[in-house]
N, C-alpha and C positions, 0 to 999 in steps of 0.2 A: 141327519145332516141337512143343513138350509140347501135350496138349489141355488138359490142368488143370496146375494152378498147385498149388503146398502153401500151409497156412497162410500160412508163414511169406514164402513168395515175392510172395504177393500182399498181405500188410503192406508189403512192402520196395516193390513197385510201386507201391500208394497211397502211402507216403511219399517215394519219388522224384520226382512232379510236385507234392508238396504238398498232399495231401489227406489227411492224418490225421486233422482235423478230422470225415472223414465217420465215424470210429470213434470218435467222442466220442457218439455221436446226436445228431446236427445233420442235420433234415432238410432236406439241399440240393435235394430233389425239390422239394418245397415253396416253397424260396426260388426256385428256377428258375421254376415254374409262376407265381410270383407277378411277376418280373422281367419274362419273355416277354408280359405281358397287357401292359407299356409297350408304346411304339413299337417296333416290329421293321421291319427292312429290306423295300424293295418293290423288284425288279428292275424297269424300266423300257427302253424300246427307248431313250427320250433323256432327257435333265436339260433341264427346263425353267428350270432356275435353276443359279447357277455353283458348280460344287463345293467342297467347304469340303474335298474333302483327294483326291488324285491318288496311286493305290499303282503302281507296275508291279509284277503278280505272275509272275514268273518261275522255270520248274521247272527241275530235272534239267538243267542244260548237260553235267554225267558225262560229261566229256573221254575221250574214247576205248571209248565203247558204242555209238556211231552204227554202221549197215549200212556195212560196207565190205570187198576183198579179202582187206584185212592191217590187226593193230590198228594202226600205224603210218597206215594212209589212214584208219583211221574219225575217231583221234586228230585229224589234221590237218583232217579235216572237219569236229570238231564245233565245235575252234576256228576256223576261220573264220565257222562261224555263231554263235558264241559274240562272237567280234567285229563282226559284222552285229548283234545283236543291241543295243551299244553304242550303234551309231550311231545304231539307231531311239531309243534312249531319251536320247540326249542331245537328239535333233531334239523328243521330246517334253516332254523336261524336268517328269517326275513328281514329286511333293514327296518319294518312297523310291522305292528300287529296293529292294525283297523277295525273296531268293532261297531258294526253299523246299529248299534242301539236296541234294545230291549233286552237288557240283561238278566233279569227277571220278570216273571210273571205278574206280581205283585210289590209295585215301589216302596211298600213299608220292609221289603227282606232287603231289598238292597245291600246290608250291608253283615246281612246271617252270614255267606260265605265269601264272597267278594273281595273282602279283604285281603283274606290269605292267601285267594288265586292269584291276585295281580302280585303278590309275592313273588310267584314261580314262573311267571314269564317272564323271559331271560329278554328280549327285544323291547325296543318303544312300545307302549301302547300309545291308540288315538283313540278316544269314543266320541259315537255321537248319540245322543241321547233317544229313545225310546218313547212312544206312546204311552207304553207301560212303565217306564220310567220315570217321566213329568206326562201325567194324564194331560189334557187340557180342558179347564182352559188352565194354562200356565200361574202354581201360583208360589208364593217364597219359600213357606218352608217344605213345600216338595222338595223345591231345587237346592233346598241346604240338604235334605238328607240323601242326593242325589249328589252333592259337591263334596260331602264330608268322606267320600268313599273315592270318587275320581278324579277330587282335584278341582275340576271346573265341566262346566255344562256344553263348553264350547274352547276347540283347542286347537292348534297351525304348528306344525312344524318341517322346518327347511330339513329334505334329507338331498343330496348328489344333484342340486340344481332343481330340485322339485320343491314347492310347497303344497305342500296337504292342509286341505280348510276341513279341519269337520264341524258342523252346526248344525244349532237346536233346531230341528224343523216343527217343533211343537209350536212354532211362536208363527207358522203360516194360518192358526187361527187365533181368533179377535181373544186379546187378555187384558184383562185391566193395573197387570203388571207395569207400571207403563217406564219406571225405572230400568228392572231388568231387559224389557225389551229394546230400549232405546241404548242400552248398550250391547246388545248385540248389533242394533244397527249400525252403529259405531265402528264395531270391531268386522262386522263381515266385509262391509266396502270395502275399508282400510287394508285390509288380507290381502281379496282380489289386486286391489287396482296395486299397490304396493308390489307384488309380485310381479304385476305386469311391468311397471314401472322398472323392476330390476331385471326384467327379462328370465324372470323364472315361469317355468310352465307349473298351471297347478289340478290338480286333484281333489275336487269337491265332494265330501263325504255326508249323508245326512240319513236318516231312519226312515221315513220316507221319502220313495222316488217321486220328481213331478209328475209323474205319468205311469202306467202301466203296461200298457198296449198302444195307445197313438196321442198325437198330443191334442187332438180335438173332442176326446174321452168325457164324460158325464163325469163332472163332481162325486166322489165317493169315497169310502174310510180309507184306500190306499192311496191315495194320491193327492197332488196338490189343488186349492181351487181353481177351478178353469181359466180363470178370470186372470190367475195372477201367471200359469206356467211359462208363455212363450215369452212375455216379455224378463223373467225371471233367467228362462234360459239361455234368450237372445245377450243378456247383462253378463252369464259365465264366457260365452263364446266369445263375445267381445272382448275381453277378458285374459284369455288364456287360457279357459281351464277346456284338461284335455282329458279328462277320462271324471265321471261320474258314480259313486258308489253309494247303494243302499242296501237295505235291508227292507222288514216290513210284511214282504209280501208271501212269506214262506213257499215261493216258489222261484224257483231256476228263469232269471230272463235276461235275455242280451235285445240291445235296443241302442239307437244313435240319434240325436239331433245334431245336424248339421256336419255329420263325423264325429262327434262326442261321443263315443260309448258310454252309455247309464248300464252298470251290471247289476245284477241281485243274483246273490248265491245261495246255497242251501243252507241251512240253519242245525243245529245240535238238540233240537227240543220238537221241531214238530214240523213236518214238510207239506204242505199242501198236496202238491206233487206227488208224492210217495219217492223224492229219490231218498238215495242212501244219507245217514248223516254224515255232514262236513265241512270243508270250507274252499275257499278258493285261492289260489298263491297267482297271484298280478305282475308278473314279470316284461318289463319294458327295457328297449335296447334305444340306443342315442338316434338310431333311425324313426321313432316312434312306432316301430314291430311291438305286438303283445303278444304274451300268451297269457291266458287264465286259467287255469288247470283244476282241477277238482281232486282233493286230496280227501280220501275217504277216512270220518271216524271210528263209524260203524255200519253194518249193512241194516236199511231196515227192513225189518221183517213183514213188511205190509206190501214192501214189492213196490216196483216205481211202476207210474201211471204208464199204459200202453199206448 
């Protein structure tokens, strides 16, 4: 991966998630700082009162990158935890199932088992697309054998006064798509500020996080260009959006800009970490109290990291 960006590429990246505006001089620092002084989220051990919305956030299932002899038994493993996973979430009956992208390990299976799982989950689903999903750079008929299966690449839906944006974060590097990209541009502003607009709070879901560890981090495969995060972030907080979900990094991380919570949960195919396989259930009350709970699929046997 480049350390710097040219001009021209980091024009293309702010305009790919919808941020030209910040090259108008609109200062979104400012609007952020003034946003975050609302109510921000408070994590809590329990909800003293009944949740006003239930997410399962769910990583990486990446069908066929689990530990195993032959990709053929990692394959076979990760779907069967892939389908354990179902069954928790039907028994929980979350208002979304959120799948923060990489569904498989290989974008050409996409659509070997897929099909029939999203059969059996009883709830909404929301995806947001995968690395491994639409590799980058971003190109069409990836993202048709990526849409013939889920519908669309990028998807919002209004649940109990929330909207949830989930979006392609493949398109935070340079693609010569410049149709499909430019309708995402289109469609993420419109989301955000639209919600704001209605005074709904919203939920930004993407495969990978801006950041890993702080937001002043070295450019690298998990995270966004340096160049584009804060003003990126500063554009959600401004915004409304009150809670951040990824995937990506196959490890366990809780992190905030500005009171923003960004989470990344455990994954069904392969933990960096060594925790157990599973997912996480996002339960928010009208006070903005959270809990994020960790709902185990299976233990794994390699032990979490000490």
């Amino acid at each position: 991966m480049k350390e710097r960006f040219t001009r021209r590429e980091f024009l293309t990246t702010l305009e790919a998630i919808g941020l030209t505006a910040a090259l108008d001089g609109f200062n979104w620092s400012k609007a952020a700082e003034d946003s975050a002084a609302a109510l921000r989220p408070k994590k809590v051990d329990a909800l003293e009162n009944e949740p006003v919305i239930t997410i399962a956030h769910c990583c990486d299932p990446q069908l066929g990158f689990g530990e195993a002899a032959t990709p053929e038994e990692a394959y076979a493993a990760d779907l069967a935890r892939l389908k354990k996973e179902v069954e928790l979430l039907n028994e929980l009956k979350p208002d979304l199932v959120l799948y923060a992208g990489d569904m498989t390990n290989n974008w050409k299976e996409v659509a070997k088992d897929w099909p029939e799982v999203l059969k059996t989950i009883e709830a909404p689903v929301l995806v947001a697309p995968g690395n491994h999903d639409i590799p980058d750079p971003v190109k069409a008929p990836v993202v048709k054998t990526f849409t013939d299966v889920f519908g669309k690449e990028y998807d919002s839906v209004v649940l109990n006064g929330w909207k949830i944006v989930a979006f392609n974060s493949q398109y935070v590097r340079p693609t010569e798509e410049r149709a499909l990209y430019d309708a995402q541009v289109e469609w993420f502003r419109s989301e955000l500020e639209s919600a704001k607009a209605a005074g709904l709070r919203s939920i930004v879901a993407s495969h990978v996080p801006p950041f890993v560890k702080s937001l002043d981090e070295k450019d690298e495969y998990f995270n966004f260009p340096a160049t584009l995060r804060q003003t990126f972030l500063d554009y959600l907080v401004a915004n409304d959006a009150t809670f951040y979900l990824a995937g990506h990094t196959h490890t366990t991380l809780e992190r905030d800009y500005l009171g923003t919570p960004i989470l990344n949960g455990e994954t069904t195919s392969r933990n960096f970490d060594r925790r157990d396989f599973g997912f996480r259930l996002l339960k928010i009350d009208e006070k903005l109290n959270y809990t994020w709970d960790f709902i185990e699929v299976q233990k794994n046997p390699a032990g979490a990291a000490k």
